[in-house]
CHARMM internal coordinates of N, CA and C (Angstrom, degrees):
IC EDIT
DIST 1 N 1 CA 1.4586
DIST 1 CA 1 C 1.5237
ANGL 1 N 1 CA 1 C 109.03
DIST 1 C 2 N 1.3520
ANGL 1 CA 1 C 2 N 107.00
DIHE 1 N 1 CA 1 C 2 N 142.13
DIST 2 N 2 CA 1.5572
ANGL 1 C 2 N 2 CA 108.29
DIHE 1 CA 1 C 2 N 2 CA -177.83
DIST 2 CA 2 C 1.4328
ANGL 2 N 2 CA 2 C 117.05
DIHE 1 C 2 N 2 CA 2 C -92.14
DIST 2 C 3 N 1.6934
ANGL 2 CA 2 C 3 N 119.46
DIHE 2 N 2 CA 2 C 3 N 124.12
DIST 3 N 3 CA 1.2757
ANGL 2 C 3 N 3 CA 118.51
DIHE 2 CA 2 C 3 N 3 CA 178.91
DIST 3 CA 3 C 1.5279
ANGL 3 N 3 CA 3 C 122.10
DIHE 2 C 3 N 3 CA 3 C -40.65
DIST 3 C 4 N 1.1341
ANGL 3 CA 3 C 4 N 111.57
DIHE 3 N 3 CA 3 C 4 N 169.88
DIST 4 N 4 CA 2.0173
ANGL 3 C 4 N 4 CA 110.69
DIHE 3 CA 3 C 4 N 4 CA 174.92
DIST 4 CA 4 C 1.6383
ANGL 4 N 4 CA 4 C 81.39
DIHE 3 C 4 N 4 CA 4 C -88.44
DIST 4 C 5 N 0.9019
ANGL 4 CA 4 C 5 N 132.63
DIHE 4 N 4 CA 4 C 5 N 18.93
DIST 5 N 5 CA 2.1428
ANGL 4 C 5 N 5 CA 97.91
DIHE 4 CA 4 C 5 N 5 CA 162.66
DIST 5 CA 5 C 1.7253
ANGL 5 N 5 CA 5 C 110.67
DIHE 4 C 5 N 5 CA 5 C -120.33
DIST 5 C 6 N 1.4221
ANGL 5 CA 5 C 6 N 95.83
DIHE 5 N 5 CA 5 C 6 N 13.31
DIST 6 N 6 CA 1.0578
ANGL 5 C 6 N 6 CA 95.43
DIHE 5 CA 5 C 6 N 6 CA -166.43
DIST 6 CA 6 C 1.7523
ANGL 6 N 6 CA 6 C 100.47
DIHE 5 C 6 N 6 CA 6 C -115.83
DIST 6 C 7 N 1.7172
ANGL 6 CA 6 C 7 N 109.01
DIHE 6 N 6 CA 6 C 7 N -24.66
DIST 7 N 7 CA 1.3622
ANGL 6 C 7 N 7 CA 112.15
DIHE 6 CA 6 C 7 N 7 CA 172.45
DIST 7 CA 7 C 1.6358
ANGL 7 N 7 CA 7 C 92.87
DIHE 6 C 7 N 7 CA 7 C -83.86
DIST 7 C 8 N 0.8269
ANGL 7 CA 7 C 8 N 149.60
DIHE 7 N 7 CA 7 C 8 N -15.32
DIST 8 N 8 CA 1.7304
ANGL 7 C 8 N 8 CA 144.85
DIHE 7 CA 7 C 8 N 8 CA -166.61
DIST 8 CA 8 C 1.8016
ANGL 8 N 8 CA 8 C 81.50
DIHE 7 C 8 N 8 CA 8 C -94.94
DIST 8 C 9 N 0.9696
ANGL 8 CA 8 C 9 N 138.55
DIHE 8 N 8 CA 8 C 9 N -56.36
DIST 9 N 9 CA 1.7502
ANGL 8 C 9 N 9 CA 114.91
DIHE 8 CA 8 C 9 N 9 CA 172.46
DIST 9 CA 9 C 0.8354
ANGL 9 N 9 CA 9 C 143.92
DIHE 8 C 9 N 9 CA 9 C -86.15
DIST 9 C 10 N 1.6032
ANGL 9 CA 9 C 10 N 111.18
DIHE 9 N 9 CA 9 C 10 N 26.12
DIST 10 N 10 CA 1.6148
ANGL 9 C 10 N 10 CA 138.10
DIHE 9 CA 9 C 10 N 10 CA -172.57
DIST 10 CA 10 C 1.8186
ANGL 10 N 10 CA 10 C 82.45
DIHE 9 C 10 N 10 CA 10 C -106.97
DIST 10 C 11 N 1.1320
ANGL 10 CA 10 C 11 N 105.91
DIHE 10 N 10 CA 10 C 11 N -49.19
DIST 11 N 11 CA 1.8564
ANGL 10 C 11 N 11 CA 123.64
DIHE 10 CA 10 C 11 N 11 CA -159.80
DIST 11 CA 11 C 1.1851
ANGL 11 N 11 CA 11 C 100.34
DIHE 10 C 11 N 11 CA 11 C -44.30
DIST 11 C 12 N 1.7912
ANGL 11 CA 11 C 12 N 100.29
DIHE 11 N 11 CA 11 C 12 N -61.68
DIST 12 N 12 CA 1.0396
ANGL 11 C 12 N 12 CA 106.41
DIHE 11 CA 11 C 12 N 12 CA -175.17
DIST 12 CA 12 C 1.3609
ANGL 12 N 12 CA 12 C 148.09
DIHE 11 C 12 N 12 CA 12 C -82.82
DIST 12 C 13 N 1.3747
ANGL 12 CA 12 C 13 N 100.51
DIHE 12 N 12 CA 12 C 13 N -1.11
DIST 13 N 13 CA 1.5146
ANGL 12 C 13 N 13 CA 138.10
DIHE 12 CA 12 C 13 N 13 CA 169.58
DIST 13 CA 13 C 1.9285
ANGL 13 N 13 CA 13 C 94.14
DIHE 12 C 13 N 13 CA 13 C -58.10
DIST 13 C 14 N 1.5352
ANGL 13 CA 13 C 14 N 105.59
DIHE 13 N 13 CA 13 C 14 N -68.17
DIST 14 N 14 CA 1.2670
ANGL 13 C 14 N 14 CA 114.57
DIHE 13 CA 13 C 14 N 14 CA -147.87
DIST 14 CA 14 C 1.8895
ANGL 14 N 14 CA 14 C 95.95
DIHE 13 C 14 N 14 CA 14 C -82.54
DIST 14 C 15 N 0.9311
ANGL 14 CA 14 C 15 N 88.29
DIHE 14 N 14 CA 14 C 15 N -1.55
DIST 15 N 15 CA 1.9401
ANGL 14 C 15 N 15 CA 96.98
DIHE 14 CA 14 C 15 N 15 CA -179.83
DIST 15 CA 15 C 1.4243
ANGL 15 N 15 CA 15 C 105.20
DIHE 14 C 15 N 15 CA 15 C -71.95
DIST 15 C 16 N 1.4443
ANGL 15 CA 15 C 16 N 95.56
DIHE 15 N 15 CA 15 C 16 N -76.97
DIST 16 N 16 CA 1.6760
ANGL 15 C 16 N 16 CA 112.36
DIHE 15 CA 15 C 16 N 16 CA 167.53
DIST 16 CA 16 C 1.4004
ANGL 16 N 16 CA 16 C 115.77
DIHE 15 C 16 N 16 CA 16 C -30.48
DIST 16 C 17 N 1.3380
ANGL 16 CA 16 C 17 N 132.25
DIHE 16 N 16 CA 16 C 17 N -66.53
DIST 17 N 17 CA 0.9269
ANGL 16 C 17 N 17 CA 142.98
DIHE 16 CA 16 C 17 N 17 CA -172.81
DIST 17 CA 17 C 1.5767
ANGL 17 N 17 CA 17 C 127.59
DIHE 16 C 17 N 17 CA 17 C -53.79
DIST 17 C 18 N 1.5427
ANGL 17 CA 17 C 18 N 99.45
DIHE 17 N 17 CA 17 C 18 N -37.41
DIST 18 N 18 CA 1.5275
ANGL 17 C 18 N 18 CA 124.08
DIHE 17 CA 17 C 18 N 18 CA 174.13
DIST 18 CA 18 C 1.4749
ANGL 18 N 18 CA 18 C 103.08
DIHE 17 C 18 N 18 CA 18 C -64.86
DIST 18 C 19 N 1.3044
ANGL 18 CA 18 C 19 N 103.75
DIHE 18 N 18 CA 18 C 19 N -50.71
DIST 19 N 19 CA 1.6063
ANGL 18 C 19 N 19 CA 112.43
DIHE 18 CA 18 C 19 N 19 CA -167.34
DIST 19 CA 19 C 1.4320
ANGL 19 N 19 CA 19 C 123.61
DIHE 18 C 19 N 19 CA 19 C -55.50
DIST 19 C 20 N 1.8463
ANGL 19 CA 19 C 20 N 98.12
DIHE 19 N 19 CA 19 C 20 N -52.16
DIST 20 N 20 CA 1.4502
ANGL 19 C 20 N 20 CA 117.08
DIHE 19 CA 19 C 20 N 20 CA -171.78
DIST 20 CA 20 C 1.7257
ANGL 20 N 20 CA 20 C 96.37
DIHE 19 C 20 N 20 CA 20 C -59.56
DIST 20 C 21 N 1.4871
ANGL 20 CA 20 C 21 N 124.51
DIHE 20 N 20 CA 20 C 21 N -45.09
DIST 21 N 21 CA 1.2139
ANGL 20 C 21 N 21 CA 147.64
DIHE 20 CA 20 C 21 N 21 CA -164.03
DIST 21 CA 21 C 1.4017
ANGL 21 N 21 CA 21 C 105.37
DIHE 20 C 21 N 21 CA 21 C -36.92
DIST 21 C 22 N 1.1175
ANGL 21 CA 21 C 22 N 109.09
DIHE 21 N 21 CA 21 C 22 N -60.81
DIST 22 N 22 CA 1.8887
ANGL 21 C 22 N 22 CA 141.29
DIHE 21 CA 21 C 22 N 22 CA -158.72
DIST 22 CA 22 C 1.5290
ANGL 22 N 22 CA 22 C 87.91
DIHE 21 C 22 N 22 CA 22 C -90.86
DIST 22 C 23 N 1.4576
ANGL 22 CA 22 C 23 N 134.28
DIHE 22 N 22 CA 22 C 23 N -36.32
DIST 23 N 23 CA 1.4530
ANGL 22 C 23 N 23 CA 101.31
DIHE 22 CA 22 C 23 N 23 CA -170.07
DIST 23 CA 23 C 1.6892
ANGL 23 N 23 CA 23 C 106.02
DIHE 22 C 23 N 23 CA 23 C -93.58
DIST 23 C 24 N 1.2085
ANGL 23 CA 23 C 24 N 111.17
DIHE 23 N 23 CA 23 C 24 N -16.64
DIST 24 N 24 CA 1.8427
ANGL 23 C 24 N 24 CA 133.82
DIHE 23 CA 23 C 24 N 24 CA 169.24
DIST 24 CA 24 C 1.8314
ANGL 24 N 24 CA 24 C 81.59
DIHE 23 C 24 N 24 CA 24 C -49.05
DIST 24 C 25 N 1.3067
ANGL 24 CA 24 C 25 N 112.54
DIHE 24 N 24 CA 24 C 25 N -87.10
DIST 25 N 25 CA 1.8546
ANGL 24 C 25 N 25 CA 111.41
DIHE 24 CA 24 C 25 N 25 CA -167.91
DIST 25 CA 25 C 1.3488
ANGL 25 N 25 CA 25 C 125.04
DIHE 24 C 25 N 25 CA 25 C -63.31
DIST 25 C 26 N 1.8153
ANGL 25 CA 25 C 26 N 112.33
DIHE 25 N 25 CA 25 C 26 N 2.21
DIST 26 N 26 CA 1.5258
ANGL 25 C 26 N 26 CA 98.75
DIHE 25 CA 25 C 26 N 26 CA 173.91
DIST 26 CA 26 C 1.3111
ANGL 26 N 26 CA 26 C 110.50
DIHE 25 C 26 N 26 CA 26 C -89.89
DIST 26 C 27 N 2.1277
ANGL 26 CA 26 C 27 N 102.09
DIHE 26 N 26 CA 26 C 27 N -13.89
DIST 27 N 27 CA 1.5089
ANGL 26 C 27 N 27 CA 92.38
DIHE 26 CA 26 C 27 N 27 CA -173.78
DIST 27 CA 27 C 1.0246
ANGL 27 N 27 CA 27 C 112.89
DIHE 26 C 27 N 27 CA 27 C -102.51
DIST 27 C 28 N 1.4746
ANGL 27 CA 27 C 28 N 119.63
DIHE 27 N 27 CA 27 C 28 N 29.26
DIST 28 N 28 CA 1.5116
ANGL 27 C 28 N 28 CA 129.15
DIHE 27 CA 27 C 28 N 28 CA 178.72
DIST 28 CA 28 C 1.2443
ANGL 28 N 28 CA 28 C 131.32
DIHE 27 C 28 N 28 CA 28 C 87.99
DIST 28 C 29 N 1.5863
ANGL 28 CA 28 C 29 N 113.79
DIHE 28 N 28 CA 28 C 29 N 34.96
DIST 29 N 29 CA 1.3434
ANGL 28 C 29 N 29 CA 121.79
DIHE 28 CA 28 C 29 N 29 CA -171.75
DIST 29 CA 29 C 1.5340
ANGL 29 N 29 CA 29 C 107.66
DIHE 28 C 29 N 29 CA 29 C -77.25
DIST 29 C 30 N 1.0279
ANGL 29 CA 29 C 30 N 136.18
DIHE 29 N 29 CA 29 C 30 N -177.89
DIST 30 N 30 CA 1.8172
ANGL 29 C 30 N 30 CA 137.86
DIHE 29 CA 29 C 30 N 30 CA 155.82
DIST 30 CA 30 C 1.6021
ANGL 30 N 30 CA 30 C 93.98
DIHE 29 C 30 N 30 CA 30 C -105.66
DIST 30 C 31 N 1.2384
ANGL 30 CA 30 C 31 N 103.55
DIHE 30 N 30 CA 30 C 31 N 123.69
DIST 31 N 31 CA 1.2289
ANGL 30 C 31 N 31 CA 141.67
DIHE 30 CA 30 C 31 N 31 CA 148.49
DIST 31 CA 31 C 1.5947
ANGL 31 N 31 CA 31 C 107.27
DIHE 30 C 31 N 31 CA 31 C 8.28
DIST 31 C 32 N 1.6834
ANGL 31 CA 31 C 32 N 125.13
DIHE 31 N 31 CA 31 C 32 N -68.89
DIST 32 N 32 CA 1.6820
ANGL 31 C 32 N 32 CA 122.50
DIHE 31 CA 31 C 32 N 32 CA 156.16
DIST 32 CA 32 C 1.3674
ANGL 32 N 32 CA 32 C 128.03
DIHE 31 C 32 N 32 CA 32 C -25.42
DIST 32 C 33 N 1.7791
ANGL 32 CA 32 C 33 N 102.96
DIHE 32 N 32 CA 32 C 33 N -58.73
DIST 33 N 33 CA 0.7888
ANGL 32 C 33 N 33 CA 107.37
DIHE 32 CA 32 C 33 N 33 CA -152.40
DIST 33 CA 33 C 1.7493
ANGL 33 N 33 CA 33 C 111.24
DIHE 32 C 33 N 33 CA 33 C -85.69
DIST 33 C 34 N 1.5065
ANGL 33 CA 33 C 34 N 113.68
DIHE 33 N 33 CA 33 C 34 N -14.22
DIST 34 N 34 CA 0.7238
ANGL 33 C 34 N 34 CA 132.64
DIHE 33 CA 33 C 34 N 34 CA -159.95
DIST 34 CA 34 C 2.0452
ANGL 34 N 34 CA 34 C 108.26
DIHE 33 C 34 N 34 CA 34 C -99.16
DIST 34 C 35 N 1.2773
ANGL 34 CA 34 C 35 N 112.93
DIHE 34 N 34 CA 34 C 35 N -22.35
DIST 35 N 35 CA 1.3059
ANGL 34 C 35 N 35 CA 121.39
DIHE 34 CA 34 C 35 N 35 CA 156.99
DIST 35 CA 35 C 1.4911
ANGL 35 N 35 CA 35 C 121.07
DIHE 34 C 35 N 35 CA 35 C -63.20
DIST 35 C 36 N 1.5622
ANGL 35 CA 35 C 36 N 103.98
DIHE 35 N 35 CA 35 C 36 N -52.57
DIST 36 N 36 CA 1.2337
ANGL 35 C 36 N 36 CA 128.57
DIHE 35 CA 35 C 36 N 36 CA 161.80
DIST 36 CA 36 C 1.4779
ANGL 36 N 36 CA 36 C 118.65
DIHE 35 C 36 N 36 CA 36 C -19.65
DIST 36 C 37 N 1.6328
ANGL 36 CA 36 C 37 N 116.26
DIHE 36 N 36 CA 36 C 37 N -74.20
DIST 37 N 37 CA 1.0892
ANGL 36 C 37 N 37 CA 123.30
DIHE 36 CA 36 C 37 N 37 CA 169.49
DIST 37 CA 37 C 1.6459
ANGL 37 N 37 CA 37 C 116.72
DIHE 36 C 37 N 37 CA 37 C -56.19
DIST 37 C 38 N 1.3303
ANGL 37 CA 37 C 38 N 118.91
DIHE 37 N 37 CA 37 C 38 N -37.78
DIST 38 N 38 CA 1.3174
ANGL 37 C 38 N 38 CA 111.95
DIHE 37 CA 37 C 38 N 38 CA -165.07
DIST 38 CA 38 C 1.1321
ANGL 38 N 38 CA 38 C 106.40
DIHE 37 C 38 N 38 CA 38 C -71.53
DIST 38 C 39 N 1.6587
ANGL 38 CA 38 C 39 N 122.71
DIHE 38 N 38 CA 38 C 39 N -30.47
DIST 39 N 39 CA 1.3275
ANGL 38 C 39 N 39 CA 103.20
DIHE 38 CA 38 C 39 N 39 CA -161.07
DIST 39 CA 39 C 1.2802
ANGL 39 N 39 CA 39 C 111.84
DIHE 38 C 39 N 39 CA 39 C -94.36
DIST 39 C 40 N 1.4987
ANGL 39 CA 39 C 40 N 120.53
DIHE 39 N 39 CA 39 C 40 N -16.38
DIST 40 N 40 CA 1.3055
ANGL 39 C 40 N 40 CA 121.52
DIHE 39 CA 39 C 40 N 40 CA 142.57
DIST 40 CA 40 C 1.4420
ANGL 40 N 40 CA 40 C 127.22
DIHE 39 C 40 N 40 CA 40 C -24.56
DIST 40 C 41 N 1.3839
ANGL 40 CA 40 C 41 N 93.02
DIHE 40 N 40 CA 40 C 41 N -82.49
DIST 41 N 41 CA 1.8098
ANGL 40 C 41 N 41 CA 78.65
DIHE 40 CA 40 C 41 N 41 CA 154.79
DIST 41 CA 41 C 1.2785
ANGL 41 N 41 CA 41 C 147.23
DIHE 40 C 41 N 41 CA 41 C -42.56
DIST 41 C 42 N 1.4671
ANGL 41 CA 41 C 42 N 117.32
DIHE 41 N 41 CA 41 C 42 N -32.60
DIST 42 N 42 CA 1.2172
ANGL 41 C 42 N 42 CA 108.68
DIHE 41 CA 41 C 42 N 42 CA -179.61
DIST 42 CA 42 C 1.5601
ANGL 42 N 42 CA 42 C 98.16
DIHE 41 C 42 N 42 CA 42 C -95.92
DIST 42 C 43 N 1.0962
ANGL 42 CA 42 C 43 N 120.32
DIHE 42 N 42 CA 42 C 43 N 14.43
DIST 43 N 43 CA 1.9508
ANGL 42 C 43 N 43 CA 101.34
DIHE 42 CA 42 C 43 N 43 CA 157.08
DIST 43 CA 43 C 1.5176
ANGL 43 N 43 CA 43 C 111.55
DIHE 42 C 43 N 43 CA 43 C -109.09
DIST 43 C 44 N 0.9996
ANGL 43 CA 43 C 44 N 96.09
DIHE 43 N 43 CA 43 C 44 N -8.27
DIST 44 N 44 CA 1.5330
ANGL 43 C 44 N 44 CA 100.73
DIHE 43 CA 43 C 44 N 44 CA 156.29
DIST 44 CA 44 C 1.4003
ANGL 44 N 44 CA 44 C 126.49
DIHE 43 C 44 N 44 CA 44 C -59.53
DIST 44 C 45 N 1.5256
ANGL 44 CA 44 C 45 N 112.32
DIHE 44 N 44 CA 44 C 45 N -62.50
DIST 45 N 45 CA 0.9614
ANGL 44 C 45 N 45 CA 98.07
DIHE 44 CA 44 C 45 N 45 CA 156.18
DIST 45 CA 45 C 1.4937
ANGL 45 N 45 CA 45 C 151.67
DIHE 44 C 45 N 45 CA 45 C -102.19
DIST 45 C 46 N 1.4348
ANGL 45 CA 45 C 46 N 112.19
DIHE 45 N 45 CA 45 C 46 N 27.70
DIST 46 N 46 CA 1.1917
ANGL 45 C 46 N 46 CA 128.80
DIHE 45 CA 45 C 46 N 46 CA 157.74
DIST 46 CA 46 C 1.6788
ANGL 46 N 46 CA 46 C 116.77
DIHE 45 C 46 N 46 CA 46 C -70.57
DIST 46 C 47 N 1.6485
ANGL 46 CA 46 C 47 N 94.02
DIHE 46 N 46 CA 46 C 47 N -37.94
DIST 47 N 47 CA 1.7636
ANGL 46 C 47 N 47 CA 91.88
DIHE 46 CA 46 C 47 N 47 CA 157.16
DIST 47 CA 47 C 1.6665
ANGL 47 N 47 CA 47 C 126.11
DIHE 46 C 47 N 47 CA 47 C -86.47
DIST 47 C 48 N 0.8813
ANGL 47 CA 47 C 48 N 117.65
DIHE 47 N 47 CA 47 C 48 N -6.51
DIST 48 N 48 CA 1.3231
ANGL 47 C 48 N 48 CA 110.82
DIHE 47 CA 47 C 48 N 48 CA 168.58
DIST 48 CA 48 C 2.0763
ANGL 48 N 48 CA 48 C 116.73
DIHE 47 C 48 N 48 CA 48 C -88.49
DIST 48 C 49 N 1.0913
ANGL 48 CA 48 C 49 N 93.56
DIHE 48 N 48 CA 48 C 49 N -32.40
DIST 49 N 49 CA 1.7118
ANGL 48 C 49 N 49 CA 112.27
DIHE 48 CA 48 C 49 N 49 CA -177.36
DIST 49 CA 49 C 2.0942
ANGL 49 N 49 CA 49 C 94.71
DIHE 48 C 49 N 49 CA 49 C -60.39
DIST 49 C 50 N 1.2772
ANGL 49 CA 49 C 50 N 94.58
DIHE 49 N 49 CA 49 C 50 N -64.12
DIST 50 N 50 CA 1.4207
ANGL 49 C 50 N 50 CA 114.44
DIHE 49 CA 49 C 50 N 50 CA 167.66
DIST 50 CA 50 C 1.5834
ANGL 50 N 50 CA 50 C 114.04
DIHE 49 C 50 N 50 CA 50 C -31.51
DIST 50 C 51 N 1.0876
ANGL 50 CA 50 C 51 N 108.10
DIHE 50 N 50 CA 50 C 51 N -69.64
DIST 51 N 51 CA 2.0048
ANGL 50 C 51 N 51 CA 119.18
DIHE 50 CA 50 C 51 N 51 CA 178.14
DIST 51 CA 51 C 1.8556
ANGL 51 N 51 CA 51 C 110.29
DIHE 50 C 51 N 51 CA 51 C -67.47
DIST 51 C 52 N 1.3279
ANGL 51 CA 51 C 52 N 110.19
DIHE 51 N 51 CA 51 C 52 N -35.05
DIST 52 N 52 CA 1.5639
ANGL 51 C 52 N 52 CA 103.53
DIHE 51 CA 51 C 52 N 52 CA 157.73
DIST 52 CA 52 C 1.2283
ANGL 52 N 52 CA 52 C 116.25
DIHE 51 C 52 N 52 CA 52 C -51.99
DIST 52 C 53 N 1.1504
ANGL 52 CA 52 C 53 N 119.21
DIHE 52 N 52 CA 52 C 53 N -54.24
DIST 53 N 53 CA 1.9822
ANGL 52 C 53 N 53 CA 136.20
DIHE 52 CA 52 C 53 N 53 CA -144.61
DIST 53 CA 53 C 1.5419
ANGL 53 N 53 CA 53 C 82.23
DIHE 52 C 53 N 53 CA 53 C -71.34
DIST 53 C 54 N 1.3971
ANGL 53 CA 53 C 54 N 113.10
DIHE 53 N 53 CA 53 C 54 N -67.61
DIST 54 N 54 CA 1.5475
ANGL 53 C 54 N 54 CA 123.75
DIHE 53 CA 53 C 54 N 54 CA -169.74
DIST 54 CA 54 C 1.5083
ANGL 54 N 54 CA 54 C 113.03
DIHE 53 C 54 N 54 CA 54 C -36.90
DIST 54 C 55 N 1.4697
ANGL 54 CA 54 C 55 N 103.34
DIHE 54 N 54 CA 54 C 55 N -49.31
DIST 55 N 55 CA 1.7336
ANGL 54 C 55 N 55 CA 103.47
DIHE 54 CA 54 C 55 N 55 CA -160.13
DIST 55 CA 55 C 1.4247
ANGL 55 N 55 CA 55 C 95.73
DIHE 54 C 55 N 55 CA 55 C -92.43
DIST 55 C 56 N 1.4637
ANGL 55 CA 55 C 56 N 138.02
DIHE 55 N 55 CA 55 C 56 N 17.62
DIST 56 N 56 CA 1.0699
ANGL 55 C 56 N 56 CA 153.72
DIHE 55 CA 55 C 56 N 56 CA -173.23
DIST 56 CA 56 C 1.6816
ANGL 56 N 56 CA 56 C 120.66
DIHE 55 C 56 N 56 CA 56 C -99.39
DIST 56 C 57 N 1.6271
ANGL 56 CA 56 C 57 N 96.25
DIHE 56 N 56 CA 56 C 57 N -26.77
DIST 57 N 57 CA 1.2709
ANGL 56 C 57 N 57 CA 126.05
DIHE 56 CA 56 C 57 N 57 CA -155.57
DIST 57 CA 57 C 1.7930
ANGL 57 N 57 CA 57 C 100.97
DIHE 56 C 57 N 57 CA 57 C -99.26
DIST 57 C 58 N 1.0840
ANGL 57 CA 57 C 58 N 113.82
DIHE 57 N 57 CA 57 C 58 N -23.56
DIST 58 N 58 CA 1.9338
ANGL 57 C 58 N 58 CA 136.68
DIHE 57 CA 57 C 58 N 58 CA -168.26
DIST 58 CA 58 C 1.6398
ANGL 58 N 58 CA 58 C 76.24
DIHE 57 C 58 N 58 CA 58 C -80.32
DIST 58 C 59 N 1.8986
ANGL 58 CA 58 C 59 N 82.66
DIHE 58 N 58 CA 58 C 59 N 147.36
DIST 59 N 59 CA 1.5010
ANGL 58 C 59 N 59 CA 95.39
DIHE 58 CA 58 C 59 N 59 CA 163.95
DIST 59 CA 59 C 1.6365
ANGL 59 N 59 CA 59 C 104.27
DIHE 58 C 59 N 59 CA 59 C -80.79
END
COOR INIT
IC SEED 1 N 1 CA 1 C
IC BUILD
């Protein structure tokens, strides 16, 4: 079973990603190019969510 800090940086992985996605195609991206960016983003911040959680975790 997957911890809650680990579905809260899946979430937010796929949040980001959704988001960047939709504003890439409202401003007229093609579809490639426009995944492209999102999912960039969302490993972005799956690594940044990740390096919070971690240094969060230290006494």
């Amino acid at each position: 079973m997957l911890s809650e800090r680990t579905l809260l940086t899946f979430l937010c992985g796929i949040i980001a990603t959704a988001i960047i996605t939709g504003l890439m195609l409202a401003d007229g991206a093609t579809w490639p190019n426009a995944l492209i960016v999102g999912l960039g983003a969302g490993g972005g911040t799956l690594i940044g969510v990740t390096s919070l959680i971690s240094k969060s975790k230290r006494p």
